[in-house]
DRENMARKOL-18480 format. One record per atom (N, C-alpha, C): residue number from 1; z, x, y; atom name. Coordinates in pm, whole numbers, plus 50000, padded with zeros to 5 digits. Layout:
// residues N
<pt><num>NUM</num><up>Z</up><east>X</east><north>Y</north><atome>CA</atome></pt>
...
//
This chain:
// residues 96
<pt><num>1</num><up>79853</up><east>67260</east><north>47718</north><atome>N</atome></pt>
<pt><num>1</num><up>79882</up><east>67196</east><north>47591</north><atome>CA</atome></pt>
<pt><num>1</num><up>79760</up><east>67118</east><north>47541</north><atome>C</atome></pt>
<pt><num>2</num><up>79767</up><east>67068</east><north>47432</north><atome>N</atome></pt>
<pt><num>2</num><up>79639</up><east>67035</east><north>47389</north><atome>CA</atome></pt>
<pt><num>2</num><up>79680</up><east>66869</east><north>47293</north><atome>C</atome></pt>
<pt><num>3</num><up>79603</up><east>66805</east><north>47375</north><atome>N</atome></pt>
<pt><num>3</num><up>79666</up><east>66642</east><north>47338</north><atome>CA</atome></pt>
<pt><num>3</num><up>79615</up><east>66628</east><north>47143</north><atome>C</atome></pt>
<pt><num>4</num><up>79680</up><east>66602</east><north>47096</north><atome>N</atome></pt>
<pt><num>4</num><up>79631</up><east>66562</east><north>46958</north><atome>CA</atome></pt>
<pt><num>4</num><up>79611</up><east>66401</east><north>46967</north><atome>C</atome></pt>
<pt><num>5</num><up>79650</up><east>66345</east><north>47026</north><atome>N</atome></pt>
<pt><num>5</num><up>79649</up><east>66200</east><north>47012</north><atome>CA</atome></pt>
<pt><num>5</num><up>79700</up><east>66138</east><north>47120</north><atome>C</atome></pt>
<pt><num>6</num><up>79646</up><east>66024</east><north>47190</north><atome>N</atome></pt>
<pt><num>6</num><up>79681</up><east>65909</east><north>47281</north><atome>CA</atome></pt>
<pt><num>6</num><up>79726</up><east>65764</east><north>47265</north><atome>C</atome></pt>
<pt><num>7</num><up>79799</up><east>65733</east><north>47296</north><atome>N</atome></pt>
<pt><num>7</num><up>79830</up><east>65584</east><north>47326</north><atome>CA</atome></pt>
<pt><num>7</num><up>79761</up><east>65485</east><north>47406</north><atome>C</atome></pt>
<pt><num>8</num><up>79707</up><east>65389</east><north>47377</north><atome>N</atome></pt>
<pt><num>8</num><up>79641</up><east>65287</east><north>47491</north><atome>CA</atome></pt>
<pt><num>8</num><up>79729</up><east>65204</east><north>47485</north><atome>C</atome></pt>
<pt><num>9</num><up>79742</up><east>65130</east><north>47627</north><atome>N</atome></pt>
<pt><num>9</num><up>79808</up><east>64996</east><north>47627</north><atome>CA</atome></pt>
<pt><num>9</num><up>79683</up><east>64901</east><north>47709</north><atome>C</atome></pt>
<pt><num>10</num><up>79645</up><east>64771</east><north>47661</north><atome>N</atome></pt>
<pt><num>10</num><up>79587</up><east>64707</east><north>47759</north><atome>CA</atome></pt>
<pt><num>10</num><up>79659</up><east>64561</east><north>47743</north><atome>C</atome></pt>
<pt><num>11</num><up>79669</up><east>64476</east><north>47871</north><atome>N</atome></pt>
<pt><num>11</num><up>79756</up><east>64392</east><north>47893</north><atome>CA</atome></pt>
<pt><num>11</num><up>79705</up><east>64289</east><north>48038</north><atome>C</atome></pt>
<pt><num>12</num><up>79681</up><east>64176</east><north>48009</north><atome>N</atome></pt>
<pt><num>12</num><up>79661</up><east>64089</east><north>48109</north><atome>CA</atome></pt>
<pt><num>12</num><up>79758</up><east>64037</east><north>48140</north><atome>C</atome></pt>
<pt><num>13</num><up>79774</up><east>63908</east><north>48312</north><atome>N</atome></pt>
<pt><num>13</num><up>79849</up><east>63838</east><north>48320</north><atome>CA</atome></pt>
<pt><num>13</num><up>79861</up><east>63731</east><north>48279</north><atome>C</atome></pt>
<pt><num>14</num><up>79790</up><east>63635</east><north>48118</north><atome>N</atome></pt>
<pt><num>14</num><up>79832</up><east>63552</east><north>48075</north><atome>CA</atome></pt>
<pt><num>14</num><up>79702</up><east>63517</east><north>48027</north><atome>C</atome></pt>
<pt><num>15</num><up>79561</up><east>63591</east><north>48084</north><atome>N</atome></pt>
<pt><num>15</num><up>79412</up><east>63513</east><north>48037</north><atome>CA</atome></pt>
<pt><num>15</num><up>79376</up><east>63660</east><north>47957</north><atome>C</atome></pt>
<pt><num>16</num><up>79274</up><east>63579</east><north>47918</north><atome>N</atome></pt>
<pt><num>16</num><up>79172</up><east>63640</east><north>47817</north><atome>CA</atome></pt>
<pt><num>16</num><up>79182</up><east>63774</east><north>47821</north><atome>C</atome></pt>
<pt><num>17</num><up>79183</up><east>63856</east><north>47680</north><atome>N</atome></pt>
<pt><num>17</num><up>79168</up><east>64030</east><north>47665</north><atome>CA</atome></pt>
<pt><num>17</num><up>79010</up><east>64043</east><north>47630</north><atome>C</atome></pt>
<pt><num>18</num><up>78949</up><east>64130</east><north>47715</north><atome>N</atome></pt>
<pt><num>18</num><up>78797</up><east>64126</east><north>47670</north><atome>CA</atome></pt>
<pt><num>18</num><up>78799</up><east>64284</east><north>47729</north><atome>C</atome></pt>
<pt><num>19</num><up>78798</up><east>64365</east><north>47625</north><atome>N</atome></pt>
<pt><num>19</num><up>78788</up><east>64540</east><north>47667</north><atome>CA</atome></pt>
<pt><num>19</num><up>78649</up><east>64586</east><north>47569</north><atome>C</atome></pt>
<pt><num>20</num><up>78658</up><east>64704</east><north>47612</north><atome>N</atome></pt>
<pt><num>20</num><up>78558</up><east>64840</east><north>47480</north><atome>CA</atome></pt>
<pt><num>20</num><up>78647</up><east>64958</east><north>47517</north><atome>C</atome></pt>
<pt><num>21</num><up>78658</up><east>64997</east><north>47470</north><atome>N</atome></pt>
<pt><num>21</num><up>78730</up><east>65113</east><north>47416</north><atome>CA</atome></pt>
<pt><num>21</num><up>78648</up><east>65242</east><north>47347</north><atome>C</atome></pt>
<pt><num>22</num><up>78590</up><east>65326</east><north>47437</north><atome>N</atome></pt>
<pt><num>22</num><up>78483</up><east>65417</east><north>47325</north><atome>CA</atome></pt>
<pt><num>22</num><up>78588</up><east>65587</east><north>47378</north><atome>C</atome></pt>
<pt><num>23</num><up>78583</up><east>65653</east><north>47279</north><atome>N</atome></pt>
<pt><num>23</num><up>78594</up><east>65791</east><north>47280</north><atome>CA</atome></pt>
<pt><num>23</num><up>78502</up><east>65884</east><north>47274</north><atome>C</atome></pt>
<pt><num>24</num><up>78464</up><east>65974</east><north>47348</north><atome>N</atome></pt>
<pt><num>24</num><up>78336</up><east>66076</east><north>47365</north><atome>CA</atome></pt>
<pt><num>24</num><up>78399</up><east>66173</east><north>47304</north><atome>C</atome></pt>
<pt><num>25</num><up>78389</up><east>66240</east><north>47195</north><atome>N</atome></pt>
<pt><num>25</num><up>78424</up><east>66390</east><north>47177</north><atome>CA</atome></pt>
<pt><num>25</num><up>78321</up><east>66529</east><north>47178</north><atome>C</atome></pt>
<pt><num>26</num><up>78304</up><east>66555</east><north>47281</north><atome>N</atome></pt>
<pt><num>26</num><up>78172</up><east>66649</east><north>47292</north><atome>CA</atome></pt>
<pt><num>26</num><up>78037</up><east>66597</east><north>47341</north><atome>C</atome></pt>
<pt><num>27</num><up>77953</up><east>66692</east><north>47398</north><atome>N</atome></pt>
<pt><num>27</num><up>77809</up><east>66578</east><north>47415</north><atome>CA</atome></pt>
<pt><num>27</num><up>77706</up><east>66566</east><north>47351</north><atome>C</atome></pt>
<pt><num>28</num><up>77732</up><east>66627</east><north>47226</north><atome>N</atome></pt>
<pt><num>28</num><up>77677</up><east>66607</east><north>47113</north><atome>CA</atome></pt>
<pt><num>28</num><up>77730</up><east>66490</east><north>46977</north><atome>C</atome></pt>
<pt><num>29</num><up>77792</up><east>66424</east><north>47021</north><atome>N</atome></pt>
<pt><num>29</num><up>77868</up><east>66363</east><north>46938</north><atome>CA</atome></pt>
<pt><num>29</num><up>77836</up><east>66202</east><north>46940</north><atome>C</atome></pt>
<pt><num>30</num><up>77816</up><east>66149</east><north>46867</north><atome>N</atome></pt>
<pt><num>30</num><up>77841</up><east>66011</east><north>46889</north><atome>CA</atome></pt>
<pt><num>30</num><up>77987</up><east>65926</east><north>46913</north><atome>C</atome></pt>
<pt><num>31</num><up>77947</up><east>65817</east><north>47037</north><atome>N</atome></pt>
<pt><num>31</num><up>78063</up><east>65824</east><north>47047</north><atome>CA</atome></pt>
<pt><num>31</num><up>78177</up><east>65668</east><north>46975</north><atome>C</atome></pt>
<pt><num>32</num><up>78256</up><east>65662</east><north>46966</north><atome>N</atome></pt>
<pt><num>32</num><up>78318</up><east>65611</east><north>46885</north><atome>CA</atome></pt>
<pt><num>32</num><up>78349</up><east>65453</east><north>46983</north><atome>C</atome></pt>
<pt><num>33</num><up>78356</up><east>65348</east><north>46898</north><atome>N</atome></pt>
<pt><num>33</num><up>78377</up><east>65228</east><north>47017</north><atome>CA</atome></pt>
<pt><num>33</num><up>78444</up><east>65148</east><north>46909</north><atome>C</atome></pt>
<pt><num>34</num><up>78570</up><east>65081</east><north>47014</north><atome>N</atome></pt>
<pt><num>34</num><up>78645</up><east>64942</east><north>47004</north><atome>CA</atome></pt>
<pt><num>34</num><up>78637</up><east>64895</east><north>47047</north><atome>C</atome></pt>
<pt><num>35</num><up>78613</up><east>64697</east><north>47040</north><atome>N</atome></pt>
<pt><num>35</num><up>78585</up><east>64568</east><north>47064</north><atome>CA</atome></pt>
<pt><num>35</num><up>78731</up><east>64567</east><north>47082</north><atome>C</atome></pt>
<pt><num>36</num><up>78709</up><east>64532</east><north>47205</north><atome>N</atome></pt>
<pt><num>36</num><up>78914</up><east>64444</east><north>47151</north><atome>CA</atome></pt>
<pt><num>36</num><up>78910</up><east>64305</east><north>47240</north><atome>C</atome></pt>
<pt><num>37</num><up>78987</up><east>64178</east><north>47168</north><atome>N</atome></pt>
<pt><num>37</num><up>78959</up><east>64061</east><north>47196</north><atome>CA</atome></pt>
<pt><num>37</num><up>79105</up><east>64015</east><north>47177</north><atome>C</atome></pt>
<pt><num>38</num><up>79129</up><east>63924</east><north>47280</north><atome>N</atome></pt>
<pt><num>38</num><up>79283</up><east>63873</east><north>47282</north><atome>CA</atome></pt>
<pt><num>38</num><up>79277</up><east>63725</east><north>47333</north><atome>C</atome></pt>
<pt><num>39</num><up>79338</up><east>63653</east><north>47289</north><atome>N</atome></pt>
<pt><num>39</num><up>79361</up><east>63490</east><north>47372</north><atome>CA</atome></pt>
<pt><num>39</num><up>79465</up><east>63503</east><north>47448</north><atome>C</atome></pt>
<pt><num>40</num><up>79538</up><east>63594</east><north>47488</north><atome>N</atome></pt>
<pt><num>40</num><up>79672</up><east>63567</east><north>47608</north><atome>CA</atome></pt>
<pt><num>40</num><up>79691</up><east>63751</east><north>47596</north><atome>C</atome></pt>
<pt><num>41</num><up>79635</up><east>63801</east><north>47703</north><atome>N</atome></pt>
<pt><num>41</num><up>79687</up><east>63982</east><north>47692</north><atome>CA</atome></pt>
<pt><num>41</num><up>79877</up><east>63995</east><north>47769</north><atome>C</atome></pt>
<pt><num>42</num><up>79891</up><east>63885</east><north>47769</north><atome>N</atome></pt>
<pt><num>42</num><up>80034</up><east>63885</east><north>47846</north><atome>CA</atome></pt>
<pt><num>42</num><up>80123</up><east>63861</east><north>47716</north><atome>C</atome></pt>
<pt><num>43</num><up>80117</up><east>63782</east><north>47632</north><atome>N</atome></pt>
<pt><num>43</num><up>80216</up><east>63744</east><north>47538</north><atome>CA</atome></pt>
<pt><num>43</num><up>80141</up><east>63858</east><north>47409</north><atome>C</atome></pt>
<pt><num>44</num><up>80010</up><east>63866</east><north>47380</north><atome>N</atome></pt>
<pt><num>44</num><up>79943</up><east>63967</east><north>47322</north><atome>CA</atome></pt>
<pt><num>44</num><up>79915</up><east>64095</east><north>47320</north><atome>C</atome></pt>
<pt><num>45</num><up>79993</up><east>64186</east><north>47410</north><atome>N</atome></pt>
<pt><num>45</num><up>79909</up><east>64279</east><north>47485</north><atome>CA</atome></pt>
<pt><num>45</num><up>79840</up><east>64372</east><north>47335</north><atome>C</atome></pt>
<pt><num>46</num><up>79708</up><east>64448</east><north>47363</north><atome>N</atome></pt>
<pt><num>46</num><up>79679</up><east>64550</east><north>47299</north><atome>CA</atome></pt>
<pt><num>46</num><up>79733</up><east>64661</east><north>47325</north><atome>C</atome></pt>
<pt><num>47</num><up>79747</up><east>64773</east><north>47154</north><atome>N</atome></pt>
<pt><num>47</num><up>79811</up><east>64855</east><north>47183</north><atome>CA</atome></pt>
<pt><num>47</num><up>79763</up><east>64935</east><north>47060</north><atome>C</atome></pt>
<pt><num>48</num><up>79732</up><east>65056</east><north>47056</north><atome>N</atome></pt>
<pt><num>48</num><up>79673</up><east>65170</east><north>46991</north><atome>CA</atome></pt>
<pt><num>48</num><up>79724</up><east>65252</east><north>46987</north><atome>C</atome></pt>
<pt><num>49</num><up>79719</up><east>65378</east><north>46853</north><atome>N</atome></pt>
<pt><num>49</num><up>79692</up><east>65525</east><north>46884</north><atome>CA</atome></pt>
<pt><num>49</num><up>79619</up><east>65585</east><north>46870</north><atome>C</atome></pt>
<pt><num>50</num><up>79516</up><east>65657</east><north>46924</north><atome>N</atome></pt>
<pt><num>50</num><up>79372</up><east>65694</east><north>46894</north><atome>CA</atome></pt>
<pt><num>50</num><up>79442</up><east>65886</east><north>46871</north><atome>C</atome></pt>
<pt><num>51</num><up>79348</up><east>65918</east><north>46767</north><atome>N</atome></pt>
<pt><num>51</num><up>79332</up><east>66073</east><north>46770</north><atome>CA</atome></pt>
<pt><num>51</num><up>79259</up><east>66157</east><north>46872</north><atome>C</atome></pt>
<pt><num>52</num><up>79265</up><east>66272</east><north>46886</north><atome>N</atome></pt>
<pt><num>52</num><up>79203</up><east>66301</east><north>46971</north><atome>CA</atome></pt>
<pt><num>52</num><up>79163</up><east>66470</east><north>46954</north><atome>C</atome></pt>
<pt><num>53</num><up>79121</up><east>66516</east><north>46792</north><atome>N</atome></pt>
<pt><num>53</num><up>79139</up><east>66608</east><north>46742</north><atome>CA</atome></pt>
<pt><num>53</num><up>79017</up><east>66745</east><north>46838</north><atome>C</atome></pt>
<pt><num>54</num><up>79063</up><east>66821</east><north>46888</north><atome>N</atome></pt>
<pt><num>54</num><up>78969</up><east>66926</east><north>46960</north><atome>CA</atome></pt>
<pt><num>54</num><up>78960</up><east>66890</east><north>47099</north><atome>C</atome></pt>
<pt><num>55</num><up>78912</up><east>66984</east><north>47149</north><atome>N</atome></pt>
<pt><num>55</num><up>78881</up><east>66984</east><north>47317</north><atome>CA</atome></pt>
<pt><num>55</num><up>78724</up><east>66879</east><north>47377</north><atome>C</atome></pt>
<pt><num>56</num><up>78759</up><east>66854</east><north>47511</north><atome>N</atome></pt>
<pt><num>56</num><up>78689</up><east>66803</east><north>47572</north><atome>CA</atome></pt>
<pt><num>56</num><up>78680</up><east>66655</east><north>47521</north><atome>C</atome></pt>
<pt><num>57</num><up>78723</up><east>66569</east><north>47503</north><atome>N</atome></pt>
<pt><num>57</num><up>78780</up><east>66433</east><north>47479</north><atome>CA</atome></pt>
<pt><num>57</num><up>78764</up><east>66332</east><north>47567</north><atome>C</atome></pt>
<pt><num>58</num><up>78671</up><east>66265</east><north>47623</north><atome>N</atome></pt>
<pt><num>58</num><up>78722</up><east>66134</east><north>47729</north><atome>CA</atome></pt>
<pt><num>58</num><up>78732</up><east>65975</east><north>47633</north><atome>C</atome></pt>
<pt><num>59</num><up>78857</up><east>65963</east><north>47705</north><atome>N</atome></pt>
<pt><num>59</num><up>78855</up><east>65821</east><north>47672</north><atome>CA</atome></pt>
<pt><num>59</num><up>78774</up><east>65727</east><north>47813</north><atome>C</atome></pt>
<pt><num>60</num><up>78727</up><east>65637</east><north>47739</north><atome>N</atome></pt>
<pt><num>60</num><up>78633</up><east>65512</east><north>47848</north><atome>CA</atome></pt>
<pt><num>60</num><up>78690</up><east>65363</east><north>47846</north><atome>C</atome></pt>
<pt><num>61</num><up>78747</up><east>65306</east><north>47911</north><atome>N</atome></pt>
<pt><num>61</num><up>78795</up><east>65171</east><north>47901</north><atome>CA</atome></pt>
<pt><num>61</num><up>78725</up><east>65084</east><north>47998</north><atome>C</atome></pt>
<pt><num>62</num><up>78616</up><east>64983</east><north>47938</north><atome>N</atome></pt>
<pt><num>62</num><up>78582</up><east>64882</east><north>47988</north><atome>CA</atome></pt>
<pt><num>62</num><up>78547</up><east>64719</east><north>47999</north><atome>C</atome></pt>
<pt><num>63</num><up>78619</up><east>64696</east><north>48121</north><atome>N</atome></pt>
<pt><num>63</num><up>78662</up><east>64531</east><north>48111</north><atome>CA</atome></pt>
<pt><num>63</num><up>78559</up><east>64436</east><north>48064</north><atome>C</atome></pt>
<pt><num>64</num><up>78504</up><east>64396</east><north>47968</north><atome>N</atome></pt>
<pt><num>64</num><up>78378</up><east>64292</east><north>47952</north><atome>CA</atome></pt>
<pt><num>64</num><up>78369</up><east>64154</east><north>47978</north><atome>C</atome></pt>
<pt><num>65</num><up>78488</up><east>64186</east><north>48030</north><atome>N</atome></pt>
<pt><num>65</num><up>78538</up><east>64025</east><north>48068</north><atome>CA</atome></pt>
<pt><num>65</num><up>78494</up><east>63981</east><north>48218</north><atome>C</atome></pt>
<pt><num>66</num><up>78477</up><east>63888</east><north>48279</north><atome>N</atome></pt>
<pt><num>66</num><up>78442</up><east>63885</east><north>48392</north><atome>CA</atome></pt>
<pt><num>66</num><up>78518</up><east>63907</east><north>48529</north><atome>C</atome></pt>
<pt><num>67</num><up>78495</up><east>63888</east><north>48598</north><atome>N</atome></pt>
<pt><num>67</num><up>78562</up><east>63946</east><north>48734</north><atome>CA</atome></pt>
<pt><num>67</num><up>78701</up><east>63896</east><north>48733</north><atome>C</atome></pt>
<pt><num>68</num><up>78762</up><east>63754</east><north>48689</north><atome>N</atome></pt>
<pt><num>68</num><up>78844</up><east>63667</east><north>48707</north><atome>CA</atome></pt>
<pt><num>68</num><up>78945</up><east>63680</east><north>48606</north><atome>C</atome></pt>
<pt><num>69</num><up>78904</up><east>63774</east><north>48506</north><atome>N</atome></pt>
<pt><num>69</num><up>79002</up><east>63857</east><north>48396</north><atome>CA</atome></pt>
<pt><num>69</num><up>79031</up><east>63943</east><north>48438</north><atome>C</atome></pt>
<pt><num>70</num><up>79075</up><east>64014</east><north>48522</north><atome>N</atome></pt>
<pt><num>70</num><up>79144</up><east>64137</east><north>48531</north><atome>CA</atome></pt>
<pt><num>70</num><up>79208</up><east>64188</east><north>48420</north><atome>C</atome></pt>
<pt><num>71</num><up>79202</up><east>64323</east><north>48370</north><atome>N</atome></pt>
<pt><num>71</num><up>79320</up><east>64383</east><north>48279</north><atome>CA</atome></pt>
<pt><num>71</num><up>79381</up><east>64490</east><north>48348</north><atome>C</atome></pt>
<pt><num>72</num><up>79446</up><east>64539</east><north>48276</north><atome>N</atome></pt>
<pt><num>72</num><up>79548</up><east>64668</east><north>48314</north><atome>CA</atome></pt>
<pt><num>72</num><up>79547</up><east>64774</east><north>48207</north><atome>C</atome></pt>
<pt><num>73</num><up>79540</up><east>64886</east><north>48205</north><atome>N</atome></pt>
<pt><num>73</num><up>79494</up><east>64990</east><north>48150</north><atome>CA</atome></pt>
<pt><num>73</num><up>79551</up><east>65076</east><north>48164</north><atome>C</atome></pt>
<pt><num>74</num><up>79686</up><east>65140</east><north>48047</north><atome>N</atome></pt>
<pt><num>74</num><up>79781</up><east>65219</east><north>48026</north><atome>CA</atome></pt>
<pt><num>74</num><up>79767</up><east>65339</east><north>47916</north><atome>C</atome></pt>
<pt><num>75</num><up>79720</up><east>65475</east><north>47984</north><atome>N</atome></pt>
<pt><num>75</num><up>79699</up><east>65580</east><north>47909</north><atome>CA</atome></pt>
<pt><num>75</num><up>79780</up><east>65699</east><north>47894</north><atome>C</atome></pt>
<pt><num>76</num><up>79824</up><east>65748</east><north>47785</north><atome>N</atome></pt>
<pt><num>76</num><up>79912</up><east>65839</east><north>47796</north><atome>CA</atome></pt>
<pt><num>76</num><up>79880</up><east>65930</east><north>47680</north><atome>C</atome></pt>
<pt><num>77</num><up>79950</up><east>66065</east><north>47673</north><atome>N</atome></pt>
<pt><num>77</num><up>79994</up><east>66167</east><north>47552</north><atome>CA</atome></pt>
<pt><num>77</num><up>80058</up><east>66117</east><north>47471</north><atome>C</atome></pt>
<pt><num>78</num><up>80052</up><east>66091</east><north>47310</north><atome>N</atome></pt>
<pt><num>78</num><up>80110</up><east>66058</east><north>47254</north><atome>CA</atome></pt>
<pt><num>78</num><up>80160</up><east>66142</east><north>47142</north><atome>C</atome></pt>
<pt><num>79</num><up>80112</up><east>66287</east><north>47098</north><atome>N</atome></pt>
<pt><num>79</num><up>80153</up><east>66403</east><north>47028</north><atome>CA</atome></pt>
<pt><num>79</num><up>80073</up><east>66486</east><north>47104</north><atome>C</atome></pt>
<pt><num>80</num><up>80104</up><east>66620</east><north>47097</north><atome>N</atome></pt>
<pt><num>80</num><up>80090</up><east>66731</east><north>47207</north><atome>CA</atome></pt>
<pt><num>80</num><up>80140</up><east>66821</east><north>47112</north><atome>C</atome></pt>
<pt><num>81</num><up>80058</up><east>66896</east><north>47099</north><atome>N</atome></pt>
<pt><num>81</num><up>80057</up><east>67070</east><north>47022</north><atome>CA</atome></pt>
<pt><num>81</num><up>80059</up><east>67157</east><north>47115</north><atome>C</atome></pt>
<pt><num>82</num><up>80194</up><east>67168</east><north>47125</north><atome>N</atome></pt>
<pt><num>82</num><up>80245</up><east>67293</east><north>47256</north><atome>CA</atome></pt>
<pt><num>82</num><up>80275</up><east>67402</east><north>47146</north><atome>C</atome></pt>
<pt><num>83</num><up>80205</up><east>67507</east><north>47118</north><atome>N</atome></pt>
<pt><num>83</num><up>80164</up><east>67599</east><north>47047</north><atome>CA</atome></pt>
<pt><num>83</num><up>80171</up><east>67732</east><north>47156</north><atome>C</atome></pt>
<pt><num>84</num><up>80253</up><east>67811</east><north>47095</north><atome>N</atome></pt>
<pt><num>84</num><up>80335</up><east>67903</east><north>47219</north><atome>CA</atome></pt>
<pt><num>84</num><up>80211</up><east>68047</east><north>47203</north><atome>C</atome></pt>
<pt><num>85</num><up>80137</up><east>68065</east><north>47084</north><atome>N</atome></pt>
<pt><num>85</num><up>80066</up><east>68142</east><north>47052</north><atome>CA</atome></pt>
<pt><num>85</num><up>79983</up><east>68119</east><north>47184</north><atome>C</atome></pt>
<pt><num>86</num><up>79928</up><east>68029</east><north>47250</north><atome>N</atome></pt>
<pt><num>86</num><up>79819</up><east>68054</east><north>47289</north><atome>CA</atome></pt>
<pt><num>86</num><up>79708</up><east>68148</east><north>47361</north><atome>C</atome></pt>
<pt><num>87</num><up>79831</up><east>68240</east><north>47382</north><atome>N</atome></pt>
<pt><num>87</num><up>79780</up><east>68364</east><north>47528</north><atome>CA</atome></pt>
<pt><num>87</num><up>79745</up><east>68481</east><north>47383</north><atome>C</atome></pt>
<pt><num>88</num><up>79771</up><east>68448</east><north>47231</north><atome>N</atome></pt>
<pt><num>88</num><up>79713</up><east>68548</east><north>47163</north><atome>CA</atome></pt>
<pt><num>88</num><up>79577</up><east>68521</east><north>47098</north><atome>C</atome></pt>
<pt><num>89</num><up>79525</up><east>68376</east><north>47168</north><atome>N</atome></pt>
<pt><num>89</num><up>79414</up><east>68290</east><north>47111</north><atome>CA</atome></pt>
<pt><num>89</num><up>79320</up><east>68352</east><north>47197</north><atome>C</atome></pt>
<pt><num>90</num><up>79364</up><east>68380</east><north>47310</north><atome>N</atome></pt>
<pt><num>90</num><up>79286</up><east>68418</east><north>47417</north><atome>CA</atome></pt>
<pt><num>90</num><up>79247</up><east>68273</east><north>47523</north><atome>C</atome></pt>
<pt><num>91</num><up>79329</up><east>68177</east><north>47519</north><atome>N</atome></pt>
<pt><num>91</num><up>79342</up><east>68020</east><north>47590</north><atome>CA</atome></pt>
<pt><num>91</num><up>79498</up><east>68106</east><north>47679</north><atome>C</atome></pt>
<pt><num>92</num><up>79492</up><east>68029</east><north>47813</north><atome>N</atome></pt>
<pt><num>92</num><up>79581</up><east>68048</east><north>47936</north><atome>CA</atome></pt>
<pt><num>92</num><up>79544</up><east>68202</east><north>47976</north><atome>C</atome></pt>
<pt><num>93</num><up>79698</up><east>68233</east><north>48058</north><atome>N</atome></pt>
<pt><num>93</num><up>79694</up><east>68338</east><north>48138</north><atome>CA</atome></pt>
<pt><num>93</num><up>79719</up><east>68444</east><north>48083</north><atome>C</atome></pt>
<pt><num>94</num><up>79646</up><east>68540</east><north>48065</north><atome>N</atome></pt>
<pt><num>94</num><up>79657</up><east>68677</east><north>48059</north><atome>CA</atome></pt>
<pt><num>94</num><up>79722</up><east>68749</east><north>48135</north><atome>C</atome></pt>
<pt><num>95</num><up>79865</up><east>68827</east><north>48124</north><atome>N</atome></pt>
<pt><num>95</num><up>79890</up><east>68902</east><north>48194</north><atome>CA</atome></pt>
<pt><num>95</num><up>79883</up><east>69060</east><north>48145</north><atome>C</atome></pt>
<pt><num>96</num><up>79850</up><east>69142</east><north>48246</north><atome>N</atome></pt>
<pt><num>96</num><up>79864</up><east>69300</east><north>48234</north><atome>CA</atome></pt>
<pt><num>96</num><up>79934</up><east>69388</east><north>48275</north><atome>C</atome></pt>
//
């Protein structure tokens, strides 16, 4: 299946939200970045839907906060193009 879009969740236990958030699409691509800043990620948590249009996609989540901030970092599928054509695209298994 082929993710069209993701959900982030990021969420502390009560201190400071200090993330980046960048998306790579390809390695030719520049890649895309979020600042995200919170005064309480427990009563605040961050929460997104990022696109994620075409193949080869990484999401990157990193804490800028110091050691003593911990966050938590919740990634998932959030629309999915399950497109039954695909074995006439010439994508999956071929059978003969």
């Amino acid at each position: 299946p082929n993710v069209k879009s993701i959900q982030i969740m990021l969420a502390t236990d009560g201190r400071p939200l200090h993330a980046r958030i960048e998306l790579l699409q390809g390695p030719n691509n520049n890649k895309q970045v979020m600042e995200v800043y919170c005064e309480d990620g427990m009563d605040r948590p961050f929460f997104a839907v990022v696109e994620t249009p075409g193949n080869g996609n990484v999401v990157r989540i990193v804490n800028t906060a110091t050691l003593e901030y911990p966050l938590s970092a919740h990634v998932e599928a959030f629309e999915i193009d399950n497109n039954r054509d695909m074995a006439q695209r010439g994508a999956g298994i071929m059978w003969s």
